[in-house]
N, C-alpha and C positions, 0 to 999 in steps of 0.2 A: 774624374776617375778616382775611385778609391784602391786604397791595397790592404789586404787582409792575409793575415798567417796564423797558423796555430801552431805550436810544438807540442805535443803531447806523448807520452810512452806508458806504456801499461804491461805488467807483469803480472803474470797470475801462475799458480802451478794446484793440482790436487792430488792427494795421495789418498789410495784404497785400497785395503786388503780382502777386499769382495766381499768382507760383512759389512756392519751398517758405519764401521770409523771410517769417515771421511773430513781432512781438514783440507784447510784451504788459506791460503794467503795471498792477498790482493795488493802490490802498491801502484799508484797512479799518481802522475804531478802532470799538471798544466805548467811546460815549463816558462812559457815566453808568450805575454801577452802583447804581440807586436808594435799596437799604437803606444801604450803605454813604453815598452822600451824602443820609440821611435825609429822600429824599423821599418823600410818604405819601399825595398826593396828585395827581388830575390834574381838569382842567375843558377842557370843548373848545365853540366854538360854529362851527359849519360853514356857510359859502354866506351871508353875509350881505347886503344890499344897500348898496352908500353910495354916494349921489348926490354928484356933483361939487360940492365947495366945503363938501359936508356932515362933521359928525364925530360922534363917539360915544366915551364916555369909559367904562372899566370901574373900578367899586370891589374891589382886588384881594383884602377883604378883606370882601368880602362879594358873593359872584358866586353867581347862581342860576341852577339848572339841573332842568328835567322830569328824571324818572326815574319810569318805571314811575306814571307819572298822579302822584306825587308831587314837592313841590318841594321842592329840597335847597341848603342854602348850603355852599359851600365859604370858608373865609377863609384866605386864607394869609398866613404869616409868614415865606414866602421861596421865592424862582423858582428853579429849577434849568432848564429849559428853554420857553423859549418859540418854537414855530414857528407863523410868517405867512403864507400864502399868498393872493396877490392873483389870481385867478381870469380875470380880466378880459382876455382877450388883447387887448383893441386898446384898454383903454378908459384910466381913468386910475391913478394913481397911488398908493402905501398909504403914507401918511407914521404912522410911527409914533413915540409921544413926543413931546413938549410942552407937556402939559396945564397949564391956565393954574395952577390948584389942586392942595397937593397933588401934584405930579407923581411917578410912577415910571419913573425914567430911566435906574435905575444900568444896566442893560444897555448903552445906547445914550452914556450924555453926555451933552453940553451941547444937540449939534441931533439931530434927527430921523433914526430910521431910513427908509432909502427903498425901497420894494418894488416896482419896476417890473412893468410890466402882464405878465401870464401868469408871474408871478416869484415868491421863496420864500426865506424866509430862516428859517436855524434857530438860534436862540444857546444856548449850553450853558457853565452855571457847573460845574467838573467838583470844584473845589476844596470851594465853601462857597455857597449859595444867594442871589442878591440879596435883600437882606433888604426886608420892605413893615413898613411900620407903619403908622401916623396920620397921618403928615407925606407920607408919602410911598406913595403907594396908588393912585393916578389914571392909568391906563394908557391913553392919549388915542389914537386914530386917526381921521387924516382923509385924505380921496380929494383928489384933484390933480389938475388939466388930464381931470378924465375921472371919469365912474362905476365904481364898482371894485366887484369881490364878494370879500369876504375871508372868511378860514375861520381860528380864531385855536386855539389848543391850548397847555397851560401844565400844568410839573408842578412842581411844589415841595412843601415843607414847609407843615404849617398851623399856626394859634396857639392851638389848641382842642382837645378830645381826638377831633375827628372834623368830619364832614359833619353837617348835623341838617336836621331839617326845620323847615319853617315853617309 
């Protein structure tokens, strides 16, 4: 079995005054060539609920997922990309990072990433993967001023020689 990713993002915009000026600006990066930055892995959980004031912490090194009626742990031993998406157009807020225990921060720092409502954040180690271990494993999100629906997706490296079931 092989595993394959691409990270790519593409901006383009054009402005016209209805005669013939027309510019345009293009930027594109390939960010993450997966093999190359020895990621092997991805986990995704889509559309989640979190009530205002509520949170929810993931074990980065132990996250399960359905597959085919089957359940499967992924553990990883480093993020190469993590995208958030707070779904929520009017509602509240995705704070992500600060888990009392445990935390995994290296992404973010010392305070929280903030994902405003209908909002999306992608971050991409392109160099060397944030590493998780034992210490540091606890990927905390909590909703703000508002109910949020988040959709979370992470690809990195694992510390095992695969996915397994349970």
């Amino acid at each position: 079995m092989s595993f394959q990713a691409e990270i790519r993002t593409l901006i383009g915009w054009r402005w016209s005054d209805g005669a013939t000026y027309d510019a345009r600006l293009d930027y594109a990066r390939q960010w993450l060539d997966a093999q190359a930055a020895g990621a092997e892995a991805a986990w995704l959980t889509e559309r989640q609920p979190l009530g205002n004031g509520q949170s929810v912490a993931f074990d980065l090194t132990y996250l399960v997922r359905d597959v085919l009626g089957d359940k499967l742990v992924t553990a990883f031993a480093g993020v190469n990309v993590l995208l958030l998406v707070n779904h929520a157009p009017d509602g509240g807020t995705l704070c992500v990072g600060g888990a009392e225990a445990d935390a995994w921060n290296a992404p973010f720092g010392a305070g929280p990433l903030m994902v405003a409502p209908d909002g999306a954040a992608m971050l991409v180690s392109r160099a060397a993967p944030w590493p998780v271990d034992h210490v540091c494993r606890s990927l905390h999100l909590a909703a703000a001023g508002g109910d949020v629906q988040y959709s979370l997706a992470l690809l990195g490296m694992m510390s095992g020689p695969g996915s397994s079931g349970v």
